[in-house]
N, C-alpha and C positions, 0 to 999 in steps of 0.2 A: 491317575487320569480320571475315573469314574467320580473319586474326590472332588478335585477339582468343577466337571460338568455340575455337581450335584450345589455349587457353592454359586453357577453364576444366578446373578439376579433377576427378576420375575422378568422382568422385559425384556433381556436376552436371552432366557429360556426361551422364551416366549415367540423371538425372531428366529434364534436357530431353529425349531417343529416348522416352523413357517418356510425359512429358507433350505430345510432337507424336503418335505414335501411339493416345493416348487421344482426343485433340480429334479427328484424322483417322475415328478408328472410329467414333465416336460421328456422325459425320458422314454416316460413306459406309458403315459398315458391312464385311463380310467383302471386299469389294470390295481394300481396301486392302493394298498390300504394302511389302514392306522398303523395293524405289524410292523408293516415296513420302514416307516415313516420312522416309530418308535425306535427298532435298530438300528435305523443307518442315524439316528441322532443320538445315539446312547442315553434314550430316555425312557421312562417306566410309562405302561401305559396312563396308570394317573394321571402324571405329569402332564399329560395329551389332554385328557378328558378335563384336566382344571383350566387347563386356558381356550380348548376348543370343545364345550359341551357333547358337540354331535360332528363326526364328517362335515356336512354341509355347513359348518359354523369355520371349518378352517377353509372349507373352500371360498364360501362370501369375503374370508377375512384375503385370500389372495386373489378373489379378485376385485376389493377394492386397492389392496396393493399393485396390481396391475394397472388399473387408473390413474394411483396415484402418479407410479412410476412414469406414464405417457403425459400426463399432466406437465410433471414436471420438466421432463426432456424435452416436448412439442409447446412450449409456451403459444397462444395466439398471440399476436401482437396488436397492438394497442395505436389506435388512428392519433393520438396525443400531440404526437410531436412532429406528424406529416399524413398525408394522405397514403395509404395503400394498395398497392396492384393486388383487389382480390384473387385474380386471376392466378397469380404465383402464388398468393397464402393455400388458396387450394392445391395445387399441384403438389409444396412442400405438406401439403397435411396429409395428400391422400400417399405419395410417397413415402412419408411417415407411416401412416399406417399400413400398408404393405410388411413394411422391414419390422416394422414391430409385431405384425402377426406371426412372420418368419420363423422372429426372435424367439419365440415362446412354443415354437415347434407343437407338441402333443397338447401339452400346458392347455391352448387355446379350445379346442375342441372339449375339451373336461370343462372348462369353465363358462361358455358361450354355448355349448353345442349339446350339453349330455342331459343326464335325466337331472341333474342339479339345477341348470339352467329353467326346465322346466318347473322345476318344484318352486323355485325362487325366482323367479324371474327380475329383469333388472331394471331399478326407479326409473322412474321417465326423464328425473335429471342427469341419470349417470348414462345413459344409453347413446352410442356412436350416432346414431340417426340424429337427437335433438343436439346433441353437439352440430354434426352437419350442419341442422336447420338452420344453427345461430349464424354459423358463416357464410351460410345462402343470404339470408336473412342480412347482416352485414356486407354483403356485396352488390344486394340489390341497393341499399340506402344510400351506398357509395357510386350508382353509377353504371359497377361493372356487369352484374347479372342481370339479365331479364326476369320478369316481375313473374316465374312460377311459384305457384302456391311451397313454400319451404319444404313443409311437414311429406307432405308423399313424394318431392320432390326429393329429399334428404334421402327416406327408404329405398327407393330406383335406385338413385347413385351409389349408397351401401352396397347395394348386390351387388354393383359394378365391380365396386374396392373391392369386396370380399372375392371376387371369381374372382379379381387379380391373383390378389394370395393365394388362393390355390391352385389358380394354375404355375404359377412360379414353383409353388411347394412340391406341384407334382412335375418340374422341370422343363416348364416353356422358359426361353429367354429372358431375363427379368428388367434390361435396359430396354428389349423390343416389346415388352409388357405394359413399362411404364408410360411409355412414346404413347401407344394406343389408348393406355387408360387418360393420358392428358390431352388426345384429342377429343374423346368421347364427351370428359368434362368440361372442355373449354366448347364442345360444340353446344353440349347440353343447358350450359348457364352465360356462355358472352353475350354482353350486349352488345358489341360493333363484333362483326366478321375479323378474319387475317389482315384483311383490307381495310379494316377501317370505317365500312358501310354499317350503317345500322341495320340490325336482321330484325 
């Protein structure tokens, strides 16, 4: 067996340290260290230290995996081929991100929330807020949001999403969580009322 681990190729070496130390974090949280990580992957510390120089070098590297991964699953959709109800793209993003913060249990908090976050903080293009802004940003062009400034506009609403998730996390309702979260943002950004009136 150790034969085998010792034969596979630098990229799958590479993705197994990645994909034990995600399962582990998401487990145990900040708790977790290179040790661990090394044993539960049947790899030598080296092995670690050649493809992730430092800790903080495998943590940036999961969480642009985490990006990628929400990238890929929550595509935005593209005005191309028809006009779109901004209105439902946010509801389906911020319920998106809800279930995906869920998804990642401990995970989330070591990568957004810990002293790693701090030390490294994250580009202004990868950051959940400028995503938001674009889709504020594209709502307003479209019609359906009101003309609030994106950028702090985006941060408010963040905090919103984010108290979602944890109040879910720590065991409020999560169908009566989402209701509330898609009043808040449908009152915060419609431009006509339930009614149809312009606000």
């Amino acid at each position: 067996m150790a034969e085998q681990r010792r034969r596979l190729d630098p990229a799958a070496r590479r993705l197994e340290i990645l994909e034990t130390a995600e399962r582990l974090l998401a487990r145990d949280g900040e708790s977790v260290r290179v040790e661990d990580v090394v044993a539960a992957a049947g790899a030598a510390k080296g092995t670690f230290y050649h493809y992730f120089p430092t800790w903080d070098d495998l943590l940036e590297a999961l969480r642009t995996r985490t990006f990628e991964r929400f990238d890929a699953r929550y595509q935005l959709p593209s005005e191309v081929e028809a006009p779109l109800d901004w209105l439902r793209v946010l509801d389906e993003l911020a319920a998106a991100f809800v279930a995906f913060t869920l998804g990642q249990a401990r995970l989330h908090d070591v990568l957004f929330h810990s002293d790693f976050a701090r030390r490294r903080p994250l580009p202004p293009q990868q950051s959940a807020t400028t995503r938001l802004a674009a889709v504020i940003r594209a709502g307003q062009e479209a019609g359906d949001f009101v003309g609030l400034d994106p950028e702090p506009t985006a941060r408010l609403l963040f905090a919103v999403l984010h108290e979602t998730a944890d109040a879910v996390a720590e065991g409020e309702d999560c169908e009566r969580s989402l209701a509330a979260l898609q009043v808040v943002l449908r009152r915060a950004l419609a431009a006509r009322s339930e009614g149809g009136s312009v606000r």
